[in-house]
C-alpha angles and dihedrals in degrees: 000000000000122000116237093218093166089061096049108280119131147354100261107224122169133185121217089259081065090066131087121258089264092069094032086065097049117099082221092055084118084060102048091054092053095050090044086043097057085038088066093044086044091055091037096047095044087054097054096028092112095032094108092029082059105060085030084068091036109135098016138105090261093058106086098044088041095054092048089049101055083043083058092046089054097046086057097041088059084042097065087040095064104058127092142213148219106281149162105277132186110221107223115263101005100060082219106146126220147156134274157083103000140173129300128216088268095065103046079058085052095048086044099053087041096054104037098275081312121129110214109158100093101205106133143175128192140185102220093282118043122036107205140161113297087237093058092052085054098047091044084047095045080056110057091043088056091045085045087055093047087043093061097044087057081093094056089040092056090047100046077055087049086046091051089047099052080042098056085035094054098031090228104173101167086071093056099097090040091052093048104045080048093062090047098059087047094058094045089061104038105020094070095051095045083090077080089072090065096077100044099084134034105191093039094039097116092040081051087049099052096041090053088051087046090054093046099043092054090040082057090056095053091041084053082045090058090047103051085043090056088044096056109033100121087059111076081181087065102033092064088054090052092045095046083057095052088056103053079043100060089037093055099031125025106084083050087048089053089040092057097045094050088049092061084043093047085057090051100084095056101060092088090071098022097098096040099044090046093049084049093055097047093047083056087053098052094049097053082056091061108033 
């Protein structure tokens, strides 16, 4: 029975014998299964990344806004697993090779299910040093554009955290709701992409993890915070309790909050070299096994 590894089942894993004849013949075939081979992780462990956090939350404020956004966080997940990049292609009949619009990550899934967890489509693209499936090139790509995204917003991020402390400071209750819409449309626009930062580190990968699922859950909480605001505003009763929680919230919770969010942009930049240093490091591997 096939595996559906674009909705979540998996891990993918291949073996060089999985490959097409075009890897099989490269010296660095060894490299090109260990970067296919944490693509896959990267897209696996970014799709169940909030399942625990999820029924962990089950039942509270957060859980509504926390559901929608790992909903949010798979949508654009698939997103970036559906588009392709420019690859080697074969044109048909004459075996002459050429460049353009090639697979995505999503289709290399699709061969896969299709051929027994084999690959057989042999478009490829490569950087110099690892020749890999076209498809895994789009996906690492798609990556690094989405963590450069989260990256940028780190500045609005950090002032929305200055605007809640003036407003705690000042006691400034009228802002409330406007602080906190504010932060919902921010985590709309960064929350679902910070899947990026989970292929950026090897050794740290479940710290990473962790500290990801510990952004997004907190981000949940405000976003419940924004909610239950809308919901009573007519009530100033209401509205003092409420107030009263945000406080205790920001208090308790925001320099973690901040913490949390500077430790996924601290992995970002790594992402550039991530895939090619850790193919490096499993092909080493390989060979000491053989030698």
């Amino acid at each position: 029975m096939a595996t559906d590894y674009f909705n979540g089942g998996g891990p993918a894993k291949i073996t060089a014998d999985h490959l097409p004849a075009v890897f099989q013949r490269d010296i660095k075939v060894g490299l090109t299964v260990a970067l296919t081979n944490n693509v896959f992780n990267a897209y696996y462990t970014a799709y169940h990344a909030m399942d625990a956090a999820s029924i962990h939350w089950a039942g509270t404020r957060a859980a509504r806004p926390f559901d929608d956004l790992r909903w949010k966080v798979i949508s654009d997940l698939k997103d970036a697993a559906q588009q392709s990049s420019m690859a080697n292609i074969r044109v048909p009949l004459v075996g002459v090779r050429m460049f353009g619009v090639g697979q995505s990550l999503q289709d290399i899934f699709a061969d896969m299910n299709k051929n027994g967890g084999r690959i057989t489509n042999d478009e490829w693209n490569g950087d110099g040093n690892i020749k890999a499936p076209a498809g895994i090139f789009a996906f690492q790509a798609q990556m690094l554009a989405r963590g450069s995204e989260v990256a940028r917003c780190q500045a609005d991020f950090n002032k929305w955290q200055q605007n809640m402390t003036r407003w705690k400071q000042g006691e400034a209750w009228d802002s409330l709701g406007d602080n906190l819409t504010r932060f919902g449309s921010f985590l709309d626009l960064a929350g679902p992409k910070m899947w990026a930062a989970f292929g950026c580190t090897t050794q740290r990968a479940g710290d990473l993890n962790a500290t990801a699922v510990k952004w997004w859950s907190l981000g949940a909480t405000v976003k419940g915070f924004m909610d239950s605001y809308i919901a009573i505003k007519s009530s100033p009763n209401q509205q003092r309790q409420l107030v009263a929680e945000v406080a205790a919230f920001v208090v308790s919770k925001t320099p973690v909050f901040g913490d949390a969010y500077a430790g996924v942009i601290r992995a970002l930049p790594q992402a550039m070299t991530f895939f090619e240093d850790y193919a490096k490091r499993n092909e080493q591997a390989i060979n000491a096994l053989y030698r």
